[in-house]
C-alpha positions in Angstrom: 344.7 222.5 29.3 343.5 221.2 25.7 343.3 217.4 26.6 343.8 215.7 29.7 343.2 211.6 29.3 342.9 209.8 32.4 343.2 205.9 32.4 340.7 204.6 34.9 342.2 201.3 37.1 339.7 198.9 36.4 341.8 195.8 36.4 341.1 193.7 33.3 339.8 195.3 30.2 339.7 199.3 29.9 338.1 202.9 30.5 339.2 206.4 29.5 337.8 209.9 30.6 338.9 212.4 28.8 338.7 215.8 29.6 338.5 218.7 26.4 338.8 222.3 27.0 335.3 223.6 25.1 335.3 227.5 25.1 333.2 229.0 26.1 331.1 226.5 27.6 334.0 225.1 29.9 334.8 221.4 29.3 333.7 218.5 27.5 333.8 214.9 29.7 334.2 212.1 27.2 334.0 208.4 28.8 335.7 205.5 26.8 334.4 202.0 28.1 334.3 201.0 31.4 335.6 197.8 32.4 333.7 195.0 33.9 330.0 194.9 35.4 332.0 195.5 38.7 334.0 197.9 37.8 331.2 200.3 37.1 330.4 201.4 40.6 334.8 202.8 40.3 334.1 204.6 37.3 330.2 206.6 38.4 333.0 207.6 41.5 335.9 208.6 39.5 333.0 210.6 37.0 331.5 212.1 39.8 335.2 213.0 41.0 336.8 214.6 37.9 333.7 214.9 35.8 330.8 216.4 38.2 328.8 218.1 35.7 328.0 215.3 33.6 329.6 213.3 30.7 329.0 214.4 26.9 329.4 211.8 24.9 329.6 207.9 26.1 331.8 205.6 23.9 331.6 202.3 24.0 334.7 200.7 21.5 333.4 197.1 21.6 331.1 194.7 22.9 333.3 192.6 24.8 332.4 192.2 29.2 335.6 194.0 29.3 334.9 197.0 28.3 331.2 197.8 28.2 329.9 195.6 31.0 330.3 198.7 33.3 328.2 200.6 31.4 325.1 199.8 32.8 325.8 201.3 35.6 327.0 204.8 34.0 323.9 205.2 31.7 321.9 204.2 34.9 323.5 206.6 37.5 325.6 209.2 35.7 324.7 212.5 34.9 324.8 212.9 31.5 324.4 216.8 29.9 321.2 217.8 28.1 322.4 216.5 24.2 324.8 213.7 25.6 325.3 210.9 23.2 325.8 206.9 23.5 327.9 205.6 20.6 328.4 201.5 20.4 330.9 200.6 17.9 329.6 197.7 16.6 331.1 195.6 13.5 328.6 195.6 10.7 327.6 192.2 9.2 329.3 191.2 6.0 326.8 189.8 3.6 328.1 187.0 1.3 328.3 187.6 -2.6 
């Protein structure tokens, strides 16, 4: 398969799971965002669907509601795989000169 990239419906803002063939330990579940706080509940289903033994790496692109807010409820109720990460892109502060 190589890459599959599934576009989960959660109405405004956005989530991605990606799926990456990983020999030979099988495949690799990669969630991108995941909508709004109610929106969260769709995604653990659709991860529990198409991704049932656990995500590898959580990505969260920005902080806006849109695209994290459901993220509570993954890191609370997903499985995640022994070495699973959680990376928040978050803009670094510009000092003055």
């Amino acid at each position: 398969m190589g890459l599959l990239i599934d576009m989960i419906d959660v109405g405004q803002g956005d989530s991605f799971l990606l799926t990456i063939d990983n020999p030979p330990a099988g495949e690799a579940h990669v969630l991108i965002d995941a909508g709004l706080p109610d929106a969260g509940i769709k995604v653990l289903n659709y991860i529990k669907t198409y991704a049932p033994r656990g995500l590898d790496l959580i990505i969260a692109t920005h902080i806006d509601n849109d695209h994290v807010g459901g993220l509570a409820t993954i890191l609370t109720h997903a499985t995640l795989k022994q070495g699973a990460e959680f990376v928040l892109n978050v803009p670094q502060r510009r000092v003055a000169q």
